[in-house]
C-alpha positions as CSV (number, residue, x, y, z in Angstrom):
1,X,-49.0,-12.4,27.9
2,X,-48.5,-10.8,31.0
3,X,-46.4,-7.9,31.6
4,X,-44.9,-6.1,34.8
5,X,-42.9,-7.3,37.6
6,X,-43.2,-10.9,39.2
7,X,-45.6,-11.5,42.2
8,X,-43.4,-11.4,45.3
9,X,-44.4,-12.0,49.1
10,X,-42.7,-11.9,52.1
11,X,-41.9,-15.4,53.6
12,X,-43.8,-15.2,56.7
13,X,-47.0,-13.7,54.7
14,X,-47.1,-17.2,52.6
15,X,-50.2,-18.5,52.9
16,X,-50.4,-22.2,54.3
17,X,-52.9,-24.3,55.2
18,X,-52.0,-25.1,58.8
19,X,-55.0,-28.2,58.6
20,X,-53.5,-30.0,55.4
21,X,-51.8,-33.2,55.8
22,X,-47.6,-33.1,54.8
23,X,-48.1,-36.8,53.2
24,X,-50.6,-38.5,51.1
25,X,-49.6,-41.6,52.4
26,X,-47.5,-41.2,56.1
27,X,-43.4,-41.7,55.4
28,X,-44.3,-42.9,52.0
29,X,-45.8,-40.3,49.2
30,X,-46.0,-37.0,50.2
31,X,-49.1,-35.0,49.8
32,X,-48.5,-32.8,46.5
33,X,-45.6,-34.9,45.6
34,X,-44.3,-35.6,42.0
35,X,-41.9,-38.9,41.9
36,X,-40.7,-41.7,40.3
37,X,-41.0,-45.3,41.1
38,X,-37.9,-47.1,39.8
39,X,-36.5,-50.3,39.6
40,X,-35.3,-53.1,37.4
41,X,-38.2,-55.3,35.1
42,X,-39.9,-57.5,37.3
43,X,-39.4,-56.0,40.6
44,X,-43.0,-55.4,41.0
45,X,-43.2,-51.3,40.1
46,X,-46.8,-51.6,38.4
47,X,-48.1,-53.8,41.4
48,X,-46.8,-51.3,44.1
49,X,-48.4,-48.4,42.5
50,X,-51.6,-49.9,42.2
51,X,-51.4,-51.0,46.0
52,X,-50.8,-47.0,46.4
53,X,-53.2,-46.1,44.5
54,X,-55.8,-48.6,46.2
55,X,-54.6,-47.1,49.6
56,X,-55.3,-43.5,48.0
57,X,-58.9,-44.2,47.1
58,X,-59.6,-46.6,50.0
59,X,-57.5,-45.3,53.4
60,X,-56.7,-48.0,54.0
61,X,-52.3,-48.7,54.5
62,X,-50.2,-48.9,51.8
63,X,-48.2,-52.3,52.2
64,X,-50.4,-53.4,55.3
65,X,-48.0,-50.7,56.8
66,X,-48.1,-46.9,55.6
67,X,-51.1,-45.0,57.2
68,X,-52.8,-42.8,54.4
69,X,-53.5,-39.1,55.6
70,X,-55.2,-37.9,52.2
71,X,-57.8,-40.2,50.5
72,X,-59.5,-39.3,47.4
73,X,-60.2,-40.0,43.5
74,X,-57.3,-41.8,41.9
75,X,-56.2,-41.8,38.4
76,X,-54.2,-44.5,36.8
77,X,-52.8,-45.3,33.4
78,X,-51.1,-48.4,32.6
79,X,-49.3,-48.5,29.2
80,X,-48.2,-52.2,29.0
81,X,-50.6,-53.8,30.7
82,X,-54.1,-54.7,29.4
83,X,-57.1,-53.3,31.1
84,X,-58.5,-56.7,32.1
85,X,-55.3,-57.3,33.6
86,X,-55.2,-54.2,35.4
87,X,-59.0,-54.7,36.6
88,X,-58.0,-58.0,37.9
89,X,-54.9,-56.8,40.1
90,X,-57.1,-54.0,41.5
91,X,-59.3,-56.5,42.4
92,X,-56.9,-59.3,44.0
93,X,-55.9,-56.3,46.0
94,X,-59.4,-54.8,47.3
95,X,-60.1,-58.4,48.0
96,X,-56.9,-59.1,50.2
97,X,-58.6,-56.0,52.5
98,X,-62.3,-57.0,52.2
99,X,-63.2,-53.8,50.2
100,X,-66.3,-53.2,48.1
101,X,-64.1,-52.9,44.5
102,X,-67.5,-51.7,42.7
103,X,-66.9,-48.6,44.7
104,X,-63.3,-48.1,44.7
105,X,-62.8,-44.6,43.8
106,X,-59.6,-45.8,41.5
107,X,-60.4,-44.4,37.6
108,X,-58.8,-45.8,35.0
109,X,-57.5,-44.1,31.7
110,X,-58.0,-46.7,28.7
111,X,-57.0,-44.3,25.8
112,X,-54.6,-46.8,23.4
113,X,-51.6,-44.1,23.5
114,X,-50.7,-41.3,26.2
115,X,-47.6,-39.2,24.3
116,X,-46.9,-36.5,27.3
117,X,-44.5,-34.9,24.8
118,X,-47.7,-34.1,22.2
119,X,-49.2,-30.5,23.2
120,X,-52.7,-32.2,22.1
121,X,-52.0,-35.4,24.4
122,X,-50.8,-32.5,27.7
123,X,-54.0,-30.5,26.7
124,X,-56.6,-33.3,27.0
125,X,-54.8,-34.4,29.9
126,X,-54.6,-31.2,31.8
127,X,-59.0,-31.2,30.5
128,X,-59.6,-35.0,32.5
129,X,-57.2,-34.0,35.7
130,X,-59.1,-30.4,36.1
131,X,-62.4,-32.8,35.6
132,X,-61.9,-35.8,37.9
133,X,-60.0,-33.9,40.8
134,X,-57.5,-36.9,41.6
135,X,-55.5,-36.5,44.5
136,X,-53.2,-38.8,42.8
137,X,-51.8,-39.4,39.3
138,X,-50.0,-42.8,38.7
139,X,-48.6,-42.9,35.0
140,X,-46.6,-46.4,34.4
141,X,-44.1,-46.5,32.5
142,X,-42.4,-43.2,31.2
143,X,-40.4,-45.0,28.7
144,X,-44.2,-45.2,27.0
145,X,-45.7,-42.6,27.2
146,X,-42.4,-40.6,25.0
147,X,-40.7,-40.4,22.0
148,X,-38.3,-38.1,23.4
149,X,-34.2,-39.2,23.8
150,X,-34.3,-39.8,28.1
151,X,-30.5,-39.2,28.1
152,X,-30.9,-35.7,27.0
153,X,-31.5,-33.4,29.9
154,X,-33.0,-30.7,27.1
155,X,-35.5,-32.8,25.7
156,X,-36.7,-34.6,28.7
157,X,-36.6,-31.9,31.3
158,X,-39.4,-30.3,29.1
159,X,-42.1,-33.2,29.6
160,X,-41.0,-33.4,33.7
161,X,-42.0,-29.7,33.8
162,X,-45.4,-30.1,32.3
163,X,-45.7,-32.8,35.2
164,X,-44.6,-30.1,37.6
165,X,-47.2,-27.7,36.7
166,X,-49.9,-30.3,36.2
167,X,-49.2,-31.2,39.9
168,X,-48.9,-27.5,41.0
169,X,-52.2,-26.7,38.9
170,X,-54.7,-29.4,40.4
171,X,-52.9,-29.9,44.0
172,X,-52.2,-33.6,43.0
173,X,-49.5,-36.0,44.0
174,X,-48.0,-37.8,40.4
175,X,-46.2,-40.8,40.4
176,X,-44.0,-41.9,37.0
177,X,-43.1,-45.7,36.9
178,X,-39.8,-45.7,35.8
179,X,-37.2,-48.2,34.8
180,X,-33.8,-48.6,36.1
181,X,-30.4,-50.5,35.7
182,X,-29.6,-53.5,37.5
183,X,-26.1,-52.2,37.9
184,X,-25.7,-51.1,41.2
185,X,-24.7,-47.5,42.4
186,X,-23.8,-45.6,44.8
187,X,-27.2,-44.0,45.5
188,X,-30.6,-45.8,43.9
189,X,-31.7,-43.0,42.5
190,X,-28.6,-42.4,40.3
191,X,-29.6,-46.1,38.7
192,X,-32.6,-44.9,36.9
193,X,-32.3,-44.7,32.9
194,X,-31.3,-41.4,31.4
195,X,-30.7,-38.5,32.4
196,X,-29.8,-37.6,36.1
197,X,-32.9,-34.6,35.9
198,X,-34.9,-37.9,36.6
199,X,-33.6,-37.9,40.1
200,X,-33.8,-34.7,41.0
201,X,-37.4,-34.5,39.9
202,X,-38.6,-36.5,42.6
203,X,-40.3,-34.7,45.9
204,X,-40.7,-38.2,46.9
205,X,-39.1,-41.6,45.3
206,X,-39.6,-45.1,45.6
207,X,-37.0,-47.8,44.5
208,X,-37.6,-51.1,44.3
209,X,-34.9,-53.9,43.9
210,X,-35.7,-57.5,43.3
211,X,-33.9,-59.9,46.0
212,X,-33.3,-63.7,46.1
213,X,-36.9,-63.8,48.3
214,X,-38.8,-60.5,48.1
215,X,-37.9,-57.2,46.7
216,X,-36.4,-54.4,49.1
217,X,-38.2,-50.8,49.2
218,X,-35.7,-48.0,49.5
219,X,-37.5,-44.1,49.8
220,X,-36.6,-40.9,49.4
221,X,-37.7,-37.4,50.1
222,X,-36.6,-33.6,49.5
223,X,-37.9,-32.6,52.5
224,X,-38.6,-34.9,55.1
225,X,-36.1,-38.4,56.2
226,X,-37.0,-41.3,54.7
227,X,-37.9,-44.8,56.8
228,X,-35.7,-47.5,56.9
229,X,-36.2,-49.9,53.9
230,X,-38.7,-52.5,53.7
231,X,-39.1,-56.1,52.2
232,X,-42.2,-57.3,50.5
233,X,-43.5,-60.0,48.3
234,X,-45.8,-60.7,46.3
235,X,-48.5,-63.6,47.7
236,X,-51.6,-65.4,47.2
237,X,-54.8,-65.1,47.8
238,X,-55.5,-62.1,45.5
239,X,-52.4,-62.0,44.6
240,X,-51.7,-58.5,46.6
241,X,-47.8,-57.4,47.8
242,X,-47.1,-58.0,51.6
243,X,-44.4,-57.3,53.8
244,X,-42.0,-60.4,54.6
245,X,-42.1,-61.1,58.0
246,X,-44.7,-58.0,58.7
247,X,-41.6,-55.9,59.8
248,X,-38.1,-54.0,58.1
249,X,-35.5,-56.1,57.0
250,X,-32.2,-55.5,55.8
251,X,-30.6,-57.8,53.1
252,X,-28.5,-60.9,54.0
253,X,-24.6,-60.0,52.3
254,X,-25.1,-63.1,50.6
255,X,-27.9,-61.3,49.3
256,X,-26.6,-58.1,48.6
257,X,-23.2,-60.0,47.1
258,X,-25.3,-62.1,44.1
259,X,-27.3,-58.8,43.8
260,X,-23.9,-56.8,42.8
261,X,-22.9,-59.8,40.9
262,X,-26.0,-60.3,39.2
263,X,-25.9,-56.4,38.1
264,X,-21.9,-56.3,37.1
265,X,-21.2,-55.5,34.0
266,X,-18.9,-58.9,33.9
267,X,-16.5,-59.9,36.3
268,X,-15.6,-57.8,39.9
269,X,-12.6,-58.2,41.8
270,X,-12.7,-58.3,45.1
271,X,-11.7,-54.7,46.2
272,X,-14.7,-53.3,43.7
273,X,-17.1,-55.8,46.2
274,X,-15.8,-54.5,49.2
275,X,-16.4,-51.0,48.0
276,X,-19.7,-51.1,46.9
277,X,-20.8,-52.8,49.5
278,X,-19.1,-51.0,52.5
279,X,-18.4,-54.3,54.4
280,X,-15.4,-55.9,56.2
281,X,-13.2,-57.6,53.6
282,X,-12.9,-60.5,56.6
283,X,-16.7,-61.1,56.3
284,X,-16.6,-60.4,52.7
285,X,-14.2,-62.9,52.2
286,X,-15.9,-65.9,54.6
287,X,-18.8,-65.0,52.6
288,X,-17.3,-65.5,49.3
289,X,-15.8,-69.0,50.4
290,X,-19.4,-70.3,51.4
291,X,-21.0,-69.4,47.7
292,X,-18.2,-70.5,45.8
293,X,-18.6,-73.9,47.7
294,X,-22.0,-73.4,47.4
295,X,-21.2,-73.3,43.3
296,X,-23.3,-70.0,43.6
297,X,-20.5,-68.0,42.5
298,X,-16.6,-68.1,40.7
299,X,-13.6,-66.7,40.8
300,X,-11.8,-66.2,37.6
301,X,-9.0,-64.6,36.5
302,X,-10.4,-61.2,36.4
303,X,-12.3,-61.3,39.5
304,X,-15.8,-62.9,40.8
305,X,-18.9,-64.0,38.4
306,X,-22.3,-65.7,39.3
307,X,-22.1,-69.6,38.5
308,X,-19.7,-72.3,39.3
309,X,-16.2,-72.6,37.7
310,X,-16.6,-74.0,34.3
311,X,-15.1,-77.7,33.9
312,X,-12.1,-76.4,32.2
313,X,-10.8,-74.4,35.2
314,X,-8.0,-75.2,36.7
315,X,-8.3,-77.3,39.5
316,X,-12.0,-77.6,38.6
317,X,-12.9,-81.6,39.1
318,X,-10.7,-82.6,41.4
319,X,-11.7,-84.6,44.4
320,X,-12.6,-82.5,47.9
321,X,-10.0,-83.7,50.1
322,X,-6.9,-83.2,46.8
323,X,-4.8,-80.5,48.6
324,X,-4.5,-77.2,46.2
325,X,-1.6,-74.6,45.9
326,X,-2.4,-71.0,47.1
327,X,-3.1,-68.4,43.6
328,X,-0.9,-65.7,43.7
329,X,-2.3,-62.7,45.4
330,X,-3.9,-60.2,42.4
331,X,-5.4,-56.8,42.3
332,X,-9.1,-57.0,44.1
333,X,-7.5,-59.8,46.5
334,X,-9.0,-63.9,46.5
335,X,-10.9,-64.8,49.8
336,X,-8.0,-67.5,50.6
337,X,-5.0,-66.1,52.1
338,X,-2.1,-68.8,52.4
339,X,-1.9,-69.9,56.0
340,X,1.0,-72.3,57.7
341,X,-0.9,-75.4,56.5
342,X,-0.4,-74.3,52.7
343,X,2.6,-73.0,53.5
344,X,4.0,-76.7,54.4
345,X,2.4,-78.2,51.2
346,X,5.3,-76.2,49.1
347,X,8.1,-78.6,51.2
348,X,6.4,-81.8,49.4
349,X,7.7,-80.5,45.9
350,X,10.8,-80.3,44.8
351,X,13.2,-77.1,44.0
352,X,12.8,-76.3,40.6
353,X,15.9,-75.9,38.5
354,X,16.9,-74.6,34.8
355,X,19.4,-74.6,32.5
356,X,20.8,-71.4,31.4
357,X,23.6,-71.5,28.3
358,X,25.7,-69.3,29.3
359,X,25.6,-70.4,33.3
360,X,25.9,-73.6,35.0
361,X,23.0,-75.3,36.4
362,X,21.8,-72.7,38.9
363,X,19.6,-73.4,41.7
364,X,16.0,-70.9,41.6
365,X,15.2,-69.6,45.4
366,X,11.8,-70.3,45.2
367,X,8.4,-70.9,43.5
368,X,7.5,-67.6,42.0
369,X,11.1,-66.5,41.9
370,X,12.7,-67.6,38.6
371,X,11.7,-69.5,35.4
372,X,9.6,-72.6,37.4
């Protein structure tokens, strides 16, 4: 062990590599950078860190759009997915960009079981990093390659700084696959499963969220401002991701509306839309109209849902032109306000009365008023 004071230099004595690139792949990945890739199942995580990881090794752009500014030796290791499938996606990919794949400088790891909480499993990994030389490290998913509780900040914050010296160690960028929640939040980041050290590991993050046609690339960075998102698919031949339309696109509402529906934790009222989505509640409202026509969404009695209105609703059935009374305004507000044309529809019924026993018969003002 050593002994003595730390090591300590003055700022301006650091010594820096004025001819070393800031990113590994421009505006994406920075060059050293440890991150998490993070998104819902499905959303395409794997398939966008192998088209990283193909850019790496290859220089060619990430996404048909990211320039890469430091190539090298790649090292991947896919927990859930079978080597032969992994082999073929590497494949459809060097194929989409007319690349020699029996030279692709993308090694494989095809050990059954990676446990980066084992000292034995950190050793031989530390042994195969310090004997390859990747630039970059793409591990996918976290969730196996653990046994550790992710919601404890203790026990997980232990195997994130083993990756944090493994990067500082070998000069490597590492990139963890990561799952998220599809319940929306405020920030992407603070989506991803357990605890919050997750998000503030990341030098750089990617976060990918799955869309009606595509899925939407959000990043981030600690030190550098992140590009406006992105929209890709996945597409044939290969198959390989592209970008939709070749250019950034930001989500329809409708889109980003059955997105927060689709990720609600039940129903929503109206007000909780409005909020998340930081949108006028005029448009949020016209919006709302068109998919519940559309039978792409409902309201019920405790706010909006995916679906059309189950048969039993009332009102549900009943022919298009049948005129309907206005619902009484509740917490989260209903996309129909009562207008002069409704109003007149309450002059065709008549006043409602009751009969009180220790009263007369006594006219009620008004629907909503008495007893009616």
């Amino acid at each position: 062990m050593r002994t003595g004071p730390f090591h300590v230099v003055r700022a301006a004595d650091i010594d820096v590599d004025a001819g070393r690139p800031a990113w590994l792949v421009r505006d994406l990945w920075g060059a050293s950078a440890v991150g998490i890739v993070g998104g819902a199942p499905k959303s395409f995580k794997s398939w966008f860190a192998l088209d990283l990881a193909v850019s790496v090794a290859s220089g060619t752009p990430c996404l048909g759009a990211f320039e890469v500014e430091r190539t090298g030796l790649v090292l991947v290791f896919l927990a859930e997915d079978p080597t032969a499938d992994v082999k073929a996606r590497l494949a459809g990919i060097t194929a989409d960009r007319g690349l020699d794949f029996d030279t692709l400088d993308v090694h494989v790891l095809i050990e059954p079981v990676l446990r980066l909480d084992l000292a034995e499993h950190q050793d031989r990994l530390r042994q195969t990093v310090d004997a390859l030389g990747p630039v970059l490290v793409v591990l996918d998913p976290l969730v196996r390659l653990h046994r550790l509780d992710e919601n404890s900040a203790q026990q997980i914050s232990g195997l994130l700084g083993f990756l944090r010296e493994l990067q500082r160690a070998h000069d490597c960028a590492i990139l963890l696959v990561h799952h998220a929640s599809k319940k929306r939040r405020g920030r992407p980041g603070q989506a991803l499963r357990g605890s919050s050290d997750l998000h503030a590991f990341g030098d750089s993050n990617a976060y990918l969220t799955r869309l009606r046609s595509g899925v939407r690339l959000e990043l981030e960075h600690r030190s550098a401002a992140p590009p406006e998102p992105i929209v890709f698919d996945l597409v044939e031949p290969g198959p390989h991701l592209a970008l939709v339309d070749g250019r950034p696109r930001e989500p329809s509402l409708e889109d980003r509306i059955l997105d927060a529906l689709e990720g609600a934790d039940g129903a929503i009222t109206r007000s909780a839309l409005r909020e998340q989505l930081r949108v006028n509640n005029n448009r949020l409202g016209d919006v709302l109209r068109a998919l519940q026509q559309d039978g792409r969404c409902q309201r019920g009695p405790d706010g909006w849902q995916l679906g059309p209105p189950p048969t039993s609703a009332v009102g549900a059935g009943a022919p298009p032109d049948r005129p309907r009374l206005p619902e009484a305004n509740q917490p989260g507000g209903h996309p129909w306000e009562p207008d002069a044309e409704a109003g007149s529809l309450l002059s065709l019924f008549p006043t409602p009365q009751r009969f009180d026993s220790a009263m007369p018969m006594a006219t009620v003002d008004g629907p909503g008023s008495g007893q009616g």
